[in-house]
C-alpha positions as CSV (number, residue, x, y, z in Angstrom):
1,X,-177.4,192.5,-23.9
2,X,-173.7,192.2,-22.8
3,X,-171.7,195.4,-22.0
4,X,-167.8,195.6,-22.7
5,X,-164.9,197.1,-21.0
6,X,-161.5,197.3,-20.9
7,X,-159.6,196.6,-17.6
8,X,-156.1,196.9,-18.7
9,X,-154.6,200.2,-20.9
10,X,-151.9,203.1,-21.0
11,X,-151.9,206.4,-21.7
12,X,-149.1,208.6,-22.6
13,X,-149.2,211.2,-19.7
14,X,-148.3,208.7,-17.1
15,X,-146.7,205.3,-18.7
16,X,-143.5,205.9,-20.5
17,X,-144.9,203.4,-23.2
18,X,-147.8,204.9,-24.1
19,X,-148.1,206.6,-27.2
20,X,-151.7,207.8,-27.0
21,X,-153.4,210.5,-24.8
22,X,-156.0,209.1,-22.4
23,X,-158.4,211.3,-24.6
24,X,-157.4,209.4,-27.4
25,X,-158.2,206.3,-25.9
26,X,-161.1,207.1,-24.7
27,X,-162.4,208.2,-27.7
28,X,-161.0,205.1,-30.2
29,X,-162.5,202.5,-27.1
30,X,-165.8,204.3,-27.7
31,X,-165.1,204.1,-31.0
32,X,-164.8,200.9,-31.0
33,X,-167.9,199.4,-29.2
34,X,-166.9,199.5,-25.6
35,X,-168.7,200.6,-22.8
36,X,-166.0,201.4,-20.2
37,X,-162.2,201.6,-19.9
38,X,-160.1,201.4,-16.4
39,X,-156.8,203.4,-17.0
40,X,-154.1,201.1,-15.4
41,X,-150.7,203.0,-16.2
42,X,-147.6,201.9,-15.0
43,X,-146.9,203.3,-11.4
44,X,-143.3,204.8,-10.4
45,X,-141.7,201.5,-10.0
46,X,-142.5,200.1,-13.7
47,X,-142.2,202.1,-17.0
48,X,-143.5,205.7,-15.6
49,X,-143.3,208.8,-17.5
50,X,-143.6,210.8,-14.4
51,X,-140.4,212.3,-13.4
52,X,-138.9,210.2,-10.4
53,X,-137.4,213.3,-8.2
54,X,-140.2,215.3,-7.9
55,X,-141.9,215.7,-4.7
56,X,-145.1,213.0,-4.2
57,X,-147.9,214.9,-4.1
58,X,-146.7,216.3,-7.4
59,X,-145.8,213.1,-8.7
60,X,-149.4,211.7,-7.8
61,X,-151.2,214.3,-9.7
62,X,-148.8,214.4,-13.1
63,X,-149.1,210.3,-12.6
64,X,-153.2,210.8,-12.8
65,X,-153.2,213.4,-15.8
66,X,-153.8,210.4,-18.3
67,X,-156.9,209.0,-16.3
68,X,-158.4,212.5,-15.8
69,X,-158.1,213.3,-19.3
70,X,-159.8,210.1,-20.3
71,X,-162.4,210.9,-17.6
72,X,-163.3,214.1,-19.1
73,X,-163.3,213.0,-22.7
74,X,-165.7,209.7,-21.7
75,X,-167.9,211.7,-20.1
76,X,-168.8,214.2,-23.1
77,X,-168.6,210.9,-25.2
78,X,-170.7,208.5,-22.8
79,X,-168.0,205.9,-22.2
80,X,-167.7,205.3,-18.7
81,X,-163.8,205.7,-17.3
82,X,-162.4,204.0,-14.2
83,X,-159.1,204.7,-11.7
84,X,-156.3,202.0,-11.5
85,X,-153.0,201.6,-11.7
86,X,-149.9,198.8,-12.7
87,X,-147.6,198.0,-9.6
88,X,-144.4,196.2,-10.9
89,X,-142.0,194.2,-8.6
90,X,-139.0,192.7,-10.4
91,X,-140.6,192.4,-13.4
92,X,-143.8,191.3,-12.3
93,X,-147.1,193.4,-12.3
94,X,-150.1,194.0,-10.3
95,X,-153.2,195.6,-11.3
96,X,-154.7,197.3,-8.5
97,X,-158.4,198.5,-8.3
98,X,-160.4,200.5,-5.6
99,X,-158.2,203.1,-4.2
100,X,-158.4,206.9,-5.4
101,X,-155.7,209.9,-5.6
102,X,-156.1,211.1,-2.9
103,X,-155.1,207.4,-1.0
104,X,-151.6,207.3,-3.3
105,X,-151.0,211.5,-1.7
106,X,-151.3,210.0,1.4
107,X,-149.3,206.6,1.2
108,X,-145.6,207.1,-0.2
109,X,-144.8,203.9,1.9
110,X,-146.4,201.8,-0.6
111,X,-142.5,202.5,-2.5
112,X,-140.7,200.9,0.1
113,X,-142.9,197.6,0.3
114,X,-142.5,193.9,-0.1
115,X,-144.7,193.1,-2.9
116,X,-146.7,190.7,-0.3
117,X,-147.0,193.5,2.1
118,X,-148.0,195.9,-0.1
119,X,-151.1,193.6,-1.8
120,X,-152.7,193.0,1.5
121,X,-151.9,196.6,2.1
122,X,-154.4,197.4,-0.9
123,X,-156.6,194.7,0.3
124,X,-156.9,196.1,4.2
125,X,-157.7,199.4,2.6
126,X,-160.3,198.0,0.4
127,X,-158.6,197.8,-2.5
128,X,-158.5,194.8,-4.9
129,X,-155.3,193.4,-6.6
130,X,-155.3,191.0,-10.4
131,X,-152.1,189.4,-10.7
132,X,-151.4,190.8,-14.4
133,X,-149.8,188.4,-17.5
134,X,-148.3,186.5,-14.4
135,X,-146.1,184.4,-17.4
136,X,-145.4,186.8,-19.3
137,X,-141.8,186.5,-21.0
138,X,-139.6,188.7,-22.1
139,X,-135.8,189.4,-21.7
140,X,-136.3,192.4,-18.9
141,X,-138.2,190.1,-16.8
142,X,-135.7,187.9,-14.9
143,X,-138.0,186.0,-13.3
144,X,-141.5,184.9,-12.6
145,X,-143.1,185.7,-9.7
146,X,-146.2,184.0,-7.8
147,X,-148.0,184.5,-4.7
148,X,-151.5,182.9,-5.1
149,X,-152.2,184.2,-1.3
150,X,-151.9,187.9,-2.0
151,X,-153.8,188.4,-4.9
152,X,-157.8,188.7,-5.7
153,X,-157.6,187.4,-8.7
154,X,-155.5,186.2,-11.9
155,X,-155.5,187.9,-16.0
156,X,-155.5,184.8,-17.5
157,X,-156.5,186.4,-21.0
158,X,-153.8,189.3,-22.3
159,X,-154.2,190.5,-25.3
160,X,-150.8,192.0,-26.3
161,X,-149.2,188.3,-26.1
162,X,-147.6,187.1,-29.3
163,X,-147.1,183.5,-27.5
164,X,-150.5,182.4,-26.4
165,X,-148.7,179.7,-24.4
166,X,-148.3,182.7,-21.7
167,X,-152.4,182.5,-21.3
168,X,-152.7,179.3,-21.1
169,X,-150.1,179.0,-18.0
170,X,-152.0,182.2,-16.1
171,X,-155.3,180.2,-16.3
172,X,-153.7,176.7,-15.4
173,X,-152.4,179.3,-12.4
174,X,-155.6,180.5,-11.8
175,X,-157.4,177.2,-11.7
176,X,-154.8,175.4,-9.4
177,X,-155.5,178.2,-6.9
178,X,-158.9,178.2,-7.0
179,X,-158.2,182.2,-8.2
180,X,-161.1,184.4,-9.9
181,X,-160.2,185.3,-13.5
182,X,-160.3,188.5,-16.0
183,X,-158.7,189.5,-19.6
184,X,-157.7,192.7,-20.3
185,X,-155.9,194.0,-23.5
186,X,-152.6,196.3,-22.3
187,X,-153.2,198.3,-25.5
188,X,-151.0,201.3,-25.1
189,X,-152.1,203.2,-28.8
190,X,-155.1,204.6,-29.5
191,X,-154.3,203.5,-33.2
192,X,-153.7,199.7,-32.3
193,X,-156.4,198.2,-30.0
194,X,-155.7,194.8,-29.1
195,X,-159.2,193.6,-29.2
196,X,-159.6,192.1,-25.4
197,X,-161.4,193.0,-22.1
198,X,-164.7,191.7,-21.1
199,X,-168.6,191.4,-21.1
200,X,-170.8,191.8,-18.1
201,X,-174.9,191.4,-18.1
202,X,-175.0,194.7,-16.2
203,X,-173.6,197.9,-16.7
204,X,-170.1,199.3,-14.6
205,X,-171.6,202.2,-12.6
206,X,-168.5,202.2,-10.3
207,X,-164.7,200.6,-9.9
208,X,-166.8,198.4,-7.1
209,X,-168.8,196.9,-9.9
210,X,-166.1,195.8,-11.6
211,X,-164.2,194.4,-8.6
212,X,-167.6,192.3,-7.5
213,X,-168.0,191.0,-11.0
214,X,-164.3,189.7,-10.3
215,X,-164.8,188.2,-7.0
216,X,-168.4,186.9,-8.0
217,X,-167.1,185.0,-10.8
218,X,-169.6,186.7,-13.0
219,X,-168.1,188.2,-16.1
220,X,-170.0,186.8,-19.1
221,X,-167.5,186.3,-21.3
222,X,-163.3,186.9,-21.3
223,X,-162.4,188.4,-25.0
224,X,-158.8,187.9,-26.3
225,X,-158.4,189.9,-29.8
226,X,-161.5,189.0,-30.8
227,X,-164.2,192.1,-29.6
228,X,-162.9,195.2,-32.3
229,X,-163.3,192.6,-35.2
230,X,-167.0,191.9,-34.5
């Protein structure tokens, strides 16, 4: 028995291009035969909905709305919901994993980082970083941005690419690094699940399970499109 989860999504509380409520994903990912769902929305320095000129704390706990809400509704439903969040420099974005609330209340610094600094940052506090759609193309990103030596690990599978020429350069990325892989769909509408994530052997009891099964190179299976029409 494999069990499926979704690493990469948006809600509307906290990414300004989400148009579903972390409830409503929750339920439609349950819905739809997952397991799990890590809410990744976009943090203050990509697409946030969070006001930027409020004070941090404040910021912190309107930017976490959309996980807690998913949290809630998962655990009356039984899908398991995990904490993350989408760190964008100049276009490019990084998935991080493994740090709570109450780290972001206390670390406002993270703002005013080099993207380098701030990955082993996460890592030195035991955090995990996934270089997200690292090829991704499109006319707001000016350029592509790669450092192989700051990240955990590469999404080499996204499923809300129209060009799947943009996969196949994160995996040739991956492999020349020698990088641990994942897939996640970016769905950001309860009513249009992209179909991706991916399959363990064993259950995600924790955000550490998930990060392991990264690092241990032991997903079962990568799914691009292809899990909601099974």
């Amino acid at each position: 028995m494999l069990y499926r989860y979704e690493p990469h999504m948006h809600t509307f509380e906290a990414s300004g291009c989400g148009r579903s409520t972390g409830a409503e994903m929750a339920e439609m990912h349950k819905a739809k035969g997952y397991d799990g769902i890590i809410v990744t929305d976009h943090f203050f320095n990509g697409n946030s909905a969070v006001p930027y000129d409020l004070p941090w704390e404040e910021k912190i706990d309107l930017f976490c709305k959309g996980y807690e809400n998913a949290k809630a509704r998962g655990d009356e439903i039984g899908l398991k919901v995990f904490f993350g969040w989408e760190f964008t420099y100049a276009g490019a974005d990084f998935l991080t994993y493994g740090l709570d609330k109450t780290w972001l209340k206390k670390h406002p610094e993270i703002m005013d980082m080099k993207i380098y600094d701030y990955c082993d940052f996460v890592a030195e506090c035991g955090g995990f970083i996934v270089h997200a759609h690292p090829f991704r193309q499109y006319n707001y990103i000016k350029k592509i941005t790669l450092i192989p030596d700051n990240v955990g690990a590469v999404e080499i599978i996204n499923s809300s690419h129209f060009d799947e020429k943009m996969n196949d350069r994160a995996k040739w990325y991956a492999e020349s690094f020698n990088l641990p892989v994942t897939a996640g769909s970016d769905s950001h509408d309860a009513k249009n699940l992209l179909g991706g994530g991916i399959s363990v052997e064993k259950p995600l009891e924790t955000i550490f399970d998930y990060i392991e099964a990264v690092k241990k190179r032991s997903i079962a299976k990568l799914h691009n499109k292809d899990f909601i029409n099974k």
